[in-house]
ROROSE-671771 format. One line per 2 residues: number of its first residue (from 1); for each residue x, z, y of N, C-alpha, C. Coordinates in steps of 0.001 Angstrom, whole numbers. Layout:
NUM = X/Z/Y/X/Z/Y/X/Z/Y; ... .
***
This chain:
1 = 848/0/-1190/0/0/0/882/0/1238; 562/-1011/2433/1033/-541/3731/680/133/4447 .
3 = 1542/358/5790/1369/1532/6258/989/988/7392; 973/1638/8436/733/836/10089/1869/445/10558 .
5 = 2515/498/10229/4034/549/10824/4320/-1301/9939; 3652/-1372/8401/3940/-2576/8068/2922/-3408/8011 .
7 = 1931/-3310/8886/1384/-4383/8930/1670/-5667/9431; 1281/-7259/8542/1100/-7964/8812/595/-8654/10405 .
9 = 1586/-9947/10317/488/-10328/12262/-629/-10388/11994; -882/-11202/10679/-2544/-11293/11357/-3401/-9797/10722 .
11 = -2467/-8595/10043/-3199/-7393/10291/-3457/-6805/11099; -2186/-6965/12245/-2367/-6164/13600/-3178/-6858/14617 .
13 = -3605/-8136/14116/-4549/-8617/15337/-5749/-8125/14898; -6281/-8423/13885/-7560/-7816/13330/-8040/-6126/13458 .
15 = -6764/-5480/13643/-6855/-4200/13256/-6813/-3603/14765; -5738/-4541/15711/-5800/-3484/17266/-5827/-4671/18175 .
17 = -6243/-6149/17658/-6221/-7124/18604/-7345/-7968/18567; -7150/-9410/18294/-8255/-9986/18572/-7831/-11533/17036 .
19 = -8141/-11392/15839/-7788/-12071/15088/-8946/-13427/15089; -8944/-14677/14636/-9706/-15562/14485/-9504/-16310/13687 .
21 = -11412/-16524/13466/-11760/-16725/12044/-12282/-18263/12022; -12320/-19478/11567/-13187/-20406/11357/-14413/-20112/10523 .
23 = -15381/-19603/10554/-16318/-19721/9511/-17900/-20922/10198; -17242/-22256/10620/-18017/-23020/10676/-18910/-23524/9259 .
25 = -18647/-23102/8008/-18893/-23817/6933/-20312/-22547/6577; -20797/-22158/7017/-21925/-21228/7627/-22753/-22160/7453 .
27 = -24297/-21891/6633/-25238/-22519/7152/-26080/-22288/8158; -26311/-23772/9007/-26950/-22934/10098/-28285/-23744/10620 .
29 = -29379/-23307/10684/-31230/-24333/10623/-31289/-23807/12376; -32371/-24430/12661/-32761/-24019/13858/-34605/-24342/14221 .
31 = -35348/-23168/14595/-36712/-23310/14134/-37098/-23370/15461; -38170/-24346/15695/-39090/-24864/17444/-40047/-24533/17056 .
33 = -41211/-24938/18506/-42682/-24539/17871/-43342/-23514/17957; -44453/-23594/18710/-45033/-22374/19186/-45435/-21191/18312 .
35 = -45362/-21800/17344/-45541/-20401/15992/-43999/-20220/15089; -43296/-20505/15701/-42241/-20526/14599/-41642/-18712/14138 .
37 = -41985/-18060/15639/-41854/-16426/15157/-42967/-15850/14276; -44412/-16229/14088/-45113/-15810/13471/-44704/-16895/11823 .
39 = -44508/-17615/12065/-44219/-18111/10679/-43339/-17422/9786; -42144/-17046/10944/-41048/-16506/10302/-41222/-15168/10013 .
41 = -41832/-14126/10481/-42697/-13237/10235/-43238/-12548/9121; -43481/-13546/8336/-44667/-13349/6881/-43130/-14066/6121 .
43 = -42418/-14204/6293/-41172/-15219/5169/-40261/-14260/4961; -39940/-13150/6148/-38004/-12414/6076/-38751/-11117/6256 .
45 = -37491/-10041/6421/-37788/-8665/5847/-37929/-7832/7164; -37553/-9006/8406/-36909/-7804/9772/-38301/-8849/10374 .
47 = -38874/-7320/11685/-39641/-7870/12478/-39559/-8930/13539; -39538/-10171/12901/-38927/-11311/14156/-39813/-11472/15499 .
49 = -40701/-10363/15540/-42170/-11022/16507/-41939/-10230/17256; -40747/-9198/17148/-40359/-7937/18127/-39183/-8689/19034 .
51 = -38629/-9583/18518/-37250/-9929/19246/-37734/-10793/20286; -36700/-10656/21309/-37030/-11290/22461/-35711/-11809/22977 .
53 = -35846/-12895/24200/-34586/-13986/24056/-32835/-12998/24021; -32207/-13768/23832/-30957/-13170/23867/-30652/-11304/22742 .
55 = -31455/-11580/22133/-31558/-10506/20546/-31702/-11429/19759; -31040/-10654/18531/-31302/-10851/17040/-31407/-9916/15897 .
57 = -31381/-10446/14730/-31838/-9431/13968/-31124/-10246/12652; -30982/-8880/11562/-30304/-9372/10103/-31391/-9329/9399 .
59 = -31443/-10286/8349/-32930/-10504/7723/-32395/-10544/5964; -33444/-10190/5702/-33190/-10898/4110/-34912/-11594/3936 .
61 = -34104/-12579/2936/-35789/-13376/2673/-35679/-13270/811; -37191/-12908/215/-37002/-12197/-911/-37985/-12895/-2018 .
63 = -38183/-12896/-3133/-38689/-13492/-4206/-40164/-12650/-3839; -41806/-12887/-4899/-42481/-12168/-4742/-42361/-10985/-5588 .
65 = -41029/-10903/-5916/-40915/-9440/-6888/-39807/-8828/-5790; -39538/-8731/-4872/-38583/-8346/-3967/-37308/-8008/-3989 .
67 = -36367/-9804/-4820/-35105/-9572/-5148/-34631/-11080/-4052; -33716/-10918/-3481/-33165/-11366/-2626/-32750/-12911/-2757 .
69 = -33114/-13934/-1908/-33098/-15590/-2101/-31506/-15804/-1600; -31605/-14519/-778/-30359/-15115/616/-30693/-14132/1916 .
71 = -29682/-14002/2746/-29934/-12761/4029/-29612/-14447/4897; -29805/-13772/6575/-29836/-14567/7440/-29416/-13360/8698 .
73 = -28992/-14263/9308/-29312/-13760/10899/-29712/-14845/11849; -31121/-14130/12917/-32294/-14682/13357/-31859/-14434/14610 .
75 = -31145/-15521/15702/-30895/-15042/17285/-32107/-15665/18058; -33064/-15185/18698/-33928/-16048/19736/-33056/-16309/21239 .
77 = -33552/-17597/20691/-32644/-18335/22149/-33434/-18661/23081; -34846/-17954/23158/-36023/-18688/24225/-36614/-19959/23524 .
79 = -35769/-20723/23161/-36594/-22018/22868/-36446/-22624/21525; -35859/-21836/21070/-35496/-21822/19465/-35008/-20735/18963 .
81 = -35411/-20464/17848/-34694/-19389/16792/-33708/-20046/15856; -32733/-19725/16203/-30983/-19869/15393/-30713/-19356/14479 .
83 = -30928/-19756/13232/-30327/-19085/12115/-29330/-19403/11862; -28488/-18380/10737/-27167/-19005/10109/-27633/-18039/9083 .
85 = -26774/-18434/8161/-26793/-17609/7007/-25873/-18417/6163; -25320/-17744/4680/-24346/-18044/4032/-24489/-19187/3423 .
87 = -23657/-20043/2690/-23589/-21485/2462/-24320/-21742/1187; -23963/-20804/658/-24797/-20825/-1323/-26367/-20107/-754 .
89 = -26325/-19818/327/-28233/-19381/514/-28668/-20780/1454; -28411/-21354/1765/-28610/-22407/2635/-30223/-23295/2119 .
91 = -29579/-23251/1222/-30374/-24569/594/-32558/-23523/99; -31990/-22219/-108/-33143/-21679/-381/-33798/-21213/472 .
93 = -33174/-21235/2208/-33728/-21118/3052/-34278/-22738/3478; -33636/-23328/3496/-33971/-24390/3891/-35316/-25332/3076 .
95 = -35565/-24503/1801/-36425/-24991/1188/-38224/-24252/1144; -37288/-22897/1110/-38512/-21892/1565/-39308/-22324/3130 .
97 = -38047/-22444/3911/-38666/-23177/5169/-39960/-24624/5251; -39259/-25438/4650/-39952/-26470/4378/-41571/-26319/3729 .
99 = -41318/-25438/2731/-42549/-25169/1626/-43275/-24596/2133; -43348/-23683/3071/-44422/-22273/3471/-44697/-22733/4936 .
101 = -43597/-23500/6172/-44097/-24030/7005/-45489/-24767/7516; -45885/-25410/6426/-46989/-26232/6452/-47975/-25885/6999 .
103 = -48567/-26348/8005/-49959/-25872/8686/-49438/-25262/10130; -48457/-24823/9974/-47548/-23718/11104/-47380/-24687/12424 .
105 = -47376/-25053/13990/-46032/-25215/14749/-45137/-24589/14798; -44217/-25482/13659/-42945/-25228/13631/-42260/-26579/13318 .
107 = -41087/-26618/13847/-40309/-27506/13360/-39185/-27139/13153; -38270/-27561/12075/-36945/-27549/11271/-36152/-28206/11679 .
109 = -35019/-27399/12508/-33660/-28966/12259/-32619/-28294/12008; -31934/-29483/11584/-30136/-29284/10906/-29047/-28727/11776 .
111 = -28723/-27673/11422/-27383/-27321/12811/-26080/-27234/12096; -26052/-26506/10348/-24688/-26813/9681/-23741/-27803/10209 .
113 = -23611/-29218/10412/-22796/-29804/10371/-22205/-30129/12574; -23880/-29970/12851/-23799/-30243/14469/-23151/-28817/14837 .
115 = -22779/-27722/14483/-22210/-26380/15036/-21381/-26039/14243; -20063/-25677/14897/-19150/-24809/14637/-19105/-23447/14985 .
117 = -18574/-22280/14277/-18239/-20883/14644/-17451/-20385/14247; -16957/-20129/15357/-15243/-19137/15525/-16070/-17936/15675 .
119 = -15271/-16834/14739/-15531/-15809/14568/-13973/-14323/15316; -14284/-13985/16186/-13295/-12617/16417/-13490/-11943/16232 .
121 = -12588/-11066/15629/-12339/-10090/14415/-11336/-9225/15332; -11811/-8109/15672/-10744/-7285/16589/-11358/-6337/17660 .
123 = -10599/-5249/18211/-11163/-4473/19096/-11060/-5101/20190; -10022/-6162/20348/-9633/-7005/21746/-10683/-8037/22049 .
125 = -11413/-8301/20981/-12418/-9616/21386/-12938/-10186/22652; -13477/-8988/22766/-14038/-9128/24316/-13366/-9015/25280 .
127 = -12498/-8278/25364/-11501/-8587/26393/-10813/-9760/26389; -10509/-10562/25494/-9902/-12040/25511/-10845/-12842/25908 .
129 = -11990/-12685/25741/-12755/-13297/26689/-13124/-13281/28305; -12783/-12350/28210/-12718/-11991/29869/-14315/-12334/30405 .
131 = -13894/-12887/31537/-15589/-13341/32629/-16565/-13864/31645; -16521/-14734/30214/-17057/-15191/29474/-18066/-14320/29137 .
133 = -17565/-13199/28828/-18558/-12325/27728/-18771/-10795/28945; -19184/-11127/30309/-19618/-10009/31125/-20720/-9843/30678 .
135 = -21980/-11195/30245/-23295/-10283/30117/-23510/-10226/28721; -22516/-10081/27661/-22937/-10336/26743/-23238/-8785/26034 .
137 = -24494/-8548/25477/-24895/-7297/25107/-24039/-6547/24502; -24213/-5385/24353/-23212/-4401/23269/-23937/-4199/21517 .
139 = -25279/-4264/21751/-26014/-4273/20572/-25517/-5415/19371; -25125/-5000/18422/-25024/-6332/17147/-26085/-6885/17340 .
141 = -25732/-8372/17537/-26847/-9839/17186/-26890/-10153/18741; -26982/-9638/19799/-27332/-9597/21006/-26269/-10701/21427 .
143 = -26733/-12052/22136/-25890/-13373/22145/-26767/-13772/23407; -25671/-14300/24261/-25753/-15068/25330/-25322/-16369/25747 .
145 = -25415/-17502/26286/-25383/-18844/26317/-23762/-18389/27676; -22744/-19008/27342/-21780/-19143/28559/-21139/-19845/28117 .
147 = -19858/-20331/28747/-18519/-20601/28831/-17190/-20410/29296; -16462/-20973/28560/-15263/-20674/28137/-14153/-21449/28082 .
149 = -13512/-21567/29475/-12542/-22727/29493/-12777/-24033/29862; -14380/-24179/30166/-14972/-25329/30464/-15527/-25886/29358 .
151 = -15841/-24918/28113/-16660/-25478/27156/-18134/-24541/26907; -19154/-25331/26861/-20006/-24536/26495/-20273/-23905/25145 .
153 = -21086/-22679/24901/-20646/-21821/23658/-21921/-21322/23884; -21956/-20104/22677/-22966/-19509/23055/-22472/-18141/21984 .
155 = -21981/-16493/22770/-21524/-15375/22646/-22410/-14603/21501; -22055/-14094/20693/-23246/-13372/19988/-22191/-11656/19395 .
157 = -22549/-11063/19456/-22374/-9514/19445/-22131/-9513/18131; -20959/-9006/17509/-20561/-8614/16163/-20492/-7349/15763 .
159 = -20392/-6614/14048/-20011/-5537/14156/-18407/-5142/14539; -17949/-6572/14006/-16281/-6460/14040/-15641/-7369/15638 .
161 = -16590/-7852/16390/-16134/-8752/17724/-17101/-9440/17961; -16663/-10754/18537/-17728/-11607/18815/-17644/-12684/17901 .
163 = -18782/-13432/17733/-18719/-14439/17256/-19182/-15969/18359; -18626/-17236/18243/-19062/-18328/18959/-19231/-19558/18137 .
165 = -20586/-20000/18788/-21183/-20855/18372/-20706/-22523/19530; -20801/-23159/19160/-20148/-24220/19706/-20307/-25742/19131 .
167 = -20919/-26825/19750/-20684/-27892/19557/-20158/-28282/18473; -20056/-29244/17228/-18917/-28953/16343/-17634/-29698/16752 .
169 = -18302/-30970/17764/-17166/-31649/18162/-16286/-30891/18989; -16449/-29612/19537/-15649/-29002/20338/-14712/-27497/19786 .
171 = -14714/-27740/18534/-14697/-26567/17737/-13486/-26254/18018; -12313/-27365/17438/-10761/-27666/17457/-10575/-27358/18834 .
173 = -10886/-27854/19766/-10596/-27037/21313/-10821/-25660/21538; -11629/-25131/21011/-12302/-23770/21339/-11309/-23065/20574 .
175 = -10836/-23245/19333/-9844/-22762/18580/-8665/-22555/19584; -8195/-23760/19915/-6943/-23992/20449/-6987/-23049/22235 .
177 = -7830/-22948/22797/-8396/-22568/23896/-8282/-20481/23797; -9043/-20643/22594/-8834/-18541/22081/-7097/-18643/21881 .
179 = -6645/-19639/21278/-5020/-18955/20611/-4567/-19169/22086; -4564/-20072/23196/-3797/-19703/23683/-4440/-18912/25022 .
181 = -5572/-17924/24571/-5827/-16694/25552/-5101/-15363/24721; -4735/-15501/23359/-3880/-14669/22268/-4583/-14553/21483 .
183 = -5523/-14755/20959/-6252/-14881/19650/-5195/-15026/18613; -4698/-14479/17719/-4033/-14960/16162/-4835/-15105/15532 .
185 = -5178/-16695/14748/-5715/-17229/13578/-5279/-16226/12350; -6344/-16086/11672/-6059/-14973/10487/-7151/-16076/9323 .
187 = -6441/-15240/7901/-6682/-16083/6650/-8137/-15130/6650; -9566/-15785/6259/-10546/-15139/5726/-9883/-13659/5057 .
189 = -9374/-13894/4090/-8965/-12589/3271/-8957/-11203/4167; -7836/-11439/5207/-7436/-10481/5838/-8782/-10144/6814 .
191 = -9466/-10618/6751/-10732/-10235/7628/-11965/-9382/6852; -11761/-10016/5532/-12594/-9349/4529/-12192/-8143/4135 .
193 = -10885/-7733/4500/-10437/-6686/4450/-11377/-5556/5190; -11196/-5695/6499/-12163/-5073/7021/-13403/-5135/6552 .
195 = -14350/-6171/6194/-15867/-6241/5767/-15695/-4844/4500; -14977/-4815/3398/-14699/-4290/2500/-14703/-3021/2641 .
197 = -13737/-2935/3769/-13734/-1517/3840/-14939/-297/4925; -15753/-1127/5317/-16552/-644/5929/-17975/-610/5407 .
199 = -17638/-1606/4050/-18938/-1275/3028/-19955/-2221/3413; -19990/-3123/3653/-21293/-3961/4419/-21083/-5706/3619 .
201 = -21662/-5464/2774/-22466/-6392/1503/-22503/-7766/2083; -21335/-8840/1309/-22106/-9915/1419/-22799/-10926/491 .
203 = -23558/-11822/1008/-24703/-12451/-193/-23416/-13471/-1003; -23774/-13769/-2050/-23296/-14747/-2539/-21956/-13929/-3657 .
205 = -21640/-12743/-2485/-19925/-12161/-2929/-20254/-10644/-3601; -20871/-10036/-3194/-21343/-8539/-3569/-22536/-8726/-3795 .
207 = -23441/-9820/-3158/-24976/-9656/-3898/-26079/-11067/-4438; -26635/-10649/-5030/-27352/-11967/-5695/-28541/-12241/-5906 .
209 = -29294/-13036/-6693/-30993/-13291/-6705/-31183/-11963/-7654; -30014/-11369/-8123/-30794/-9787/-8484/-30870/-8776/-7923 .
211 = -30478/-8744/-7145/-30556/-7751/-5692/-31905/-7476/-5003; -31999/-6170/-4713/-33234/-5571/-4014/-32380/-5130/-2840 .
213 = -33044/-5371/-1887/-32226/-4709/-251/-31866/-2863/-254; -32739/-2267/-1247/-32474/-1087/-742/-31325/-342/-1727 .
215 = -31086/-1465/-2748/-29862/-892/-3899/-28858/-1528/-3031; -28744/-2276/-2007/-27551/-2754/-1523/-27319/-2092/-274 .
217 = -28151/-832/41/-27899/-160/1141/-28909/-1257/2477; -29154/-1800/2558/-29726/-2430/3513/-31296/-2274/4535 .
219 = -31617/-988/3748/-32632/-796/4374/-33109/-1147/5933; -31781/-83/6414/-31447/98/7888/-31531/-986/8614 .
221 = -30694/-1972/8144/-29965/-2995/8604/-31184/-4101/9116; -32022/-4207/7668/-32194/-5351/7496/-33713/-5911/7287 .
223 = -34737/-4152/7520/-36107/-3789/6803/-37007/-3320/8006; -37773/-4406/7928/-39235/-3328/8852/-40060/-3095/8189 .
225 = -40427/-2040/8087/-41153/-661/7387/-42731/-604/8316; -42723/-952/9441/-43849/-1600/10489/-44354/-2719/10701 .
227 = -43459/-3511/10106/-44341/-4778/10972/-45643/-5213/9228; -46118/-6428/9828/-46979/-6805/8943/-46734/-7265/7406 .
229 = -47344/-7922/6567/-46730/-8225/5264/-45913/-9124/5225; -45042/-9429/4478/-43833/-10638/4038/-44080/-10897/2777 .
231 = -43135/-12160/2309/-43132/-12334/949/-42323/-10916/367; -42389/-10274/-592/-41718/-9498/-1458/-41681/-8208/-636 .
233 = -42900/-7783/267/-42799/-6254/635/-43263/-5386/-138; -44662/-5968/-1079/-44648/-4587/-2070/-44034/-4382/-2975 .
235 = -42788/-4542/-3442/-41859/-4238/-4076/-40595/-3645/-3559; -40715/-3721/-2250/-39712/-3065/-1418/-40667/-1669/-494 .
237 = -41794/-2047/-514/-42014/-701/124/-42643/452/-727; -42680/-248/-1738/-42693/768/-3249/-41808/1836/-3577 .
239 = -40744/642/-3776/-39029/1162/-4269/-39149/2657/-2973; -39184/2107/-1605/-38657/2828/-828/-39435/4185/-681 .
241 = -40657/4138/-521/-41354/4937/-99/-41584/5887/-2005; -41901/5499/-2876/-42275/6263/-4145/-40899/5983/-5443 .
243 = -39597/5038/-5255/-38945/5168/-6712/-37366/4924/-6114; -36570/5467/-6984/-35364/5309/-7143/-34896/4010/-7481 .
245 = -33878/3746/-6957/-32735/2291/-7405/-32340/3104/-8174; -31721/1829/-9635/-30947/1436/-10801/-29871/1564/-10622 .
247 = -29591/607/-8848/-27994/378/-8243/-27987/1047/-7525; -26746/1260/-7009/-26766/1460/-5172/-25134/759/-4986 .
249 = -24828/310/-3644/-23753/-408/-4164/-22919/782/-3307; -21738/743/-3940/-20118/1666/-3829/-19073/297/-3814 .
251 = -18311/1942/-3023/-16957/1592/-3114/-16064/1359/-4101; -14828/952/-4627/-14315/888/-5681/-13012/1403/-5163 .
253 = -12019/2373/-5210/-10385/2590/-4875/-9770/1868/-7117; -9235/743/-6273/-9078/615/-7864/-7650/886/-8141 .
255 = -6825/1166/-9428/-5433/1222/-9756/-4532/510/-9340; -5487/-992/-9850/-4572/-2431/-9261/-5169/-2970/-9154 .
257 = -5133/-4001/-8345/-6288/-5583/-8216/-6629/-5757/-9372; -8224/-6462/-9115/-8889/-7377/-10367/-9664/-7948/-9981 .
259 = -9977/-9042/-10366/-10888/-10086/-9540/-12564/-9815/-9858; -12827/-10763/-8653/-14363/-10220/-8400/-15088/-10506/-9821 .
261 = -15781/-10053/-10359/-16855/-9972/-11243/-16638/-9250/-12488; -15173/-8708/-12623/-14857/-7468/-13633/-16079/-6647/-13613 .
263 = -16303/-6594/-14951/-16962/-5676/-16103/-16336/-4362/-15148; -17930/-3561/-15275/-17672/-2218/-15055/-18178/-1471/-16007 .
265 = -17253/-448/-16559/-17712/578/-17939/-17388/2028/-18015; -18318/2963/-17915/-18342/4337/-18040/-18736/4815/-19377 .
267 = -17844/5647/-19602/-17919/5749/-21218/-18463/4673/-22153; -17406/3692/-22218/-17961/2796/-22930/-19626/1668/-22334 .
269 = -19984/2122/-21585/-21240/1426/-21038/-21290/956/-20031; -21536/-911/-19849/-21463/-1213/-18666/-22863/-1072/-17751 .
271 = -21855/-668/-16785/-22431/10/-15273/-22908/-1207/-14032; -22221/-2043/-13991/-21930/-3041/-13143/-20813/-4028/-13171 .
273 = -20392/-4682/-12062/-19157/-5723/-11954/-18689/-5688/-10537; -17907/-5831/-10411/-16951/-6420/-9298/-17477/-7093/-7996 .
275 = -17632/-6690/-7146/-18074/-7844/-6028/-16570/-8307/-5199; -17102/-7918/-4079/-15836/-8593/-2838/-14465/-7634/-3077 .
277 = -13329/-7885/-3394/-11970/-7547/-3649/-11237/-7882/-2512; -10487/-6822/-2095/-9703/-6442/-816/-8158/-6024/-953 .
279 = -7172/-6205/-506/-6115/-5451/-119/-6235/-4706/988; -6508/-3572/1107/-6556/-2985/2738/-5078/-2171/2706 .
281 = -4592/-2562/3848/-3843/-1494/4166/-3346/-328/4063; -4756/108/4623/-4719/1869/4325/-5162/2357/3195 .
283 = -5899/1605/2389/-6511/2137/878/-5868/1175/-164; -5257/709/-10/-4616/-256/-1222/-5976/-940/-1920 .
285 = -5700/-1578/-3023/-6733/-2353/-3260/-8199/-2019/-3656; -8895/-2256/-2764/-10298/-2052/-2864/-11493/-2551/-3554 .
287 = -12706/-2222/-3569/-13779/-3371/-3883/-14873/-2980/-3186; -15887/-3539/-3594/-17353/-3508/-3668/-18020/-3495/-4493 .
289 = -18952/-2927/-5578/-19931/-3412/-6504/-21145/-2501/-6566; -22229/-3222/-6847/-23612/-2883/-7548/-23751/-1884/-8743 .
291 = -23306/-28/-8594/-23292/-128/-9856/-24265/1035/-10127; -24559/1454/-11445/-25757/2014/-12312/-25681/3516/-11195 .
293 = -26563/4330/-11114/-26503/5193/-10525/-26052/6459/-11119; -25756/6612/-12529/-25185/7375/-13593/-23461/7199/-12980 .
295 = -23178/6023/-12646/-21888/5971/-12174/-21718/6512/-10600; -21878/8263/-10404/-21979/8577/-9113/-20269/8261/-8392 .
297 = -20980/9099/-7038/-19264/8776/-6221/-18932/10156/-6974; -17434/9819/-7255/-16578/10516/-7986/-16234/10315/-9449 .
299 = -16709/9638/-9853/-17004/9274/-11126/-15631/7940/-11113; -14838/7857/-12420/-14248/6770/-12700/-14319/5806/-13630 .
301 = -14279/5011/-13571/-15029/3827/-14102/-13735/3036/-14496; -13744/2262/-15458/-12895/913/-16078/-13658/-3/-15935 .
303 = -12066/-976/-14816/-12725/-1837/-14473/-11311/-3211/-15222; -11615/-3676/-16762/-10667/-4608/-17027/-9727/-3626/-17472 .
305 = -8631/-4095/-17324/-7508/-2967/-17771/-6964/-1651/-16469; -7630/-2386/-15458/-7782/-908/-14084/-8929/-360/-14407 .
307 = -8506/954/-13542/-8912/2047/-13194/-9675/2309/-12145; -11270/2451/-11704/-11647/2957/-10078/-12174/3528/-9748 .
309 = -12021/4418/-9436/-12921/5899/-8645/-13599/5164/-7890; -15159/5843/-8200/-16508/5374/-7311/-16543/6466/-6018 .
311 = -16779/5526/-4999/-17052/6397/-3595/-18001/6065/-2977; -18930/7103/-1996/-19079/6342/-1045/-18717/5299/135 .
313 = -19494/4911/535/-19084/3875/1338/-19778/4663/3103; -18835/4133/4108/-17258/2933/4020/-16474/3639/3623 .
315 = -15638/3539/3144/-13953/3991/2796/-13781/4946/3687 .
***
């Protein structure tokens, strides 16, 4: 394990600076149409009919047994609602969209390939932005339309920095534009480092079409408990309000690395598997996984030919 003293450049940008991420390969829809918040409404898990321009919200959209298609995040831009969400959920949003729309004003269009997003990863974020990001909210999701260098963008509030949305033809500039305000380009990995260690689930990597939001910790995040019905709420406001999760997802401190989807086994019985795998710094190699609730924090588990004490989360 390193120490602070040996961290990596692109650890110390991420960790006390301002590191950057390409994650243009993001799917990303964009919904018009005078009903498109009430449509969206009855489809995802967070109250979209509460948000108002320049907010957003983290969503999950769920089977009618209330196990997870894919999460999203929902920014209202005044004249459209901006989604993105992960690349392997793309296609089930984009289809759910299509299918349940009908009858609705709403309309669907393509933003994956027309938008790029640079992602900053760092306590410096905002300050490398300088005049750019004066009105940009402090709340996660909270995104504002500006620019930056003479390019237009549009700011959105992270847990770990900001993130920017951008033209795609202008992406390679906007890149080149952050490095030389000091941005250091950093490898995904080293960014997931952080996601990892702060415990915060992603689809595709830590969670799947077997996932219920409240075994993945997401209640908080990601659940209105008020607003009206959705697809897959009585199975989530069941779970929550009258039964226990199977899962809950933990931390992993493991012996040595092992890749994501290792078999997890407590006395002989598997518990779970492997999600998102980390080198952190300060905890040496980490994880994420979904596992049985018999496997409490404190409990050690074999994972492959390692070893990992279950914790809570974050690290």
């Amino acid at each position: 394990m390193s120490t602070t003293g040996q961290l990596s450049e692109q650890e110390r940008a991420v960790r006390a600076g301002a590191g950057l991420v390409d994650r243009s390969e993001r799917g990303k829809l964009a919904l018009t149409g005078g009903e498109a918040k009430r449509f969206l409404q009855g489809q995802v898990t967070q109250d979209v009919e509460a948000l108002e321009p320049g907010s957003g919200a983290y969503a999950a959209f769920l089977t009618n047994k209330g196990k997870m298609l894919g999460d999203l995040r929902i920014l209202d831009a005044g004249d459209e609602l901006l989604l993105d969400t992960e690349r392997v959920a793309l296609q089930a949003l984009f289809t759910m969209i299509r299918r349940y729309s009908l009858g609705f004003d709403v309309e669907l269009h393509r933003r994956t390939l027309e938008r790029g997003l640079l992602s900053l990863v760092g306590p410096e974020s905002r300050a490398l932005l300088g005049d750019a990001a004066a009105s940009l909210g402090t709340a996660e999701h909270d995104h504002v339309a500006a620019e930056l260098d003479g390019i237009p963008l549009r700011l959105v509030a992270t847990w770990a920095g900001v993130d920017l949305i951008v033209e795609s033809g202008r992406t390679a500039e906007l890149a080149a534009a952050l490095a030389a305000r000091g941005a250091t380009p950093v490898d995904e990995e080293v960014a997931e480092a952080l996601r990892v260690e702060a415990g915060r689930p992603r689809y595709g990597v830590d969670l799947d079409d077997a996932t219920i939001p409240q075994e993945a910790g997401l209640n908080e995040r990601a659940v209105s408990f008020t607003k009206g019905c959705y697809v897959g709420q009585e199975t989530v406001a069941r779970l929550f309000y009258k039964g226990k999760p199977n899962r809950h997802l933990r931390g992993l401190r493991l012996s040595e690395p092992v890749a994501p989807g290792t078999e997890l086994t407590l006395d002989g019985r598997r518990v779970g598997a492997v999600g998102g795998v980390a080198r952190s710094p300060r905890h040496g190699p980490i994880a994420l996984a979904l596992v049985r609730r018999e496997a409490e924090p404190g409990a050690t588990v074999q994972a492959g030919a390692a070893t990992a004490e279950v914790v809570e989360l974050p690290f």
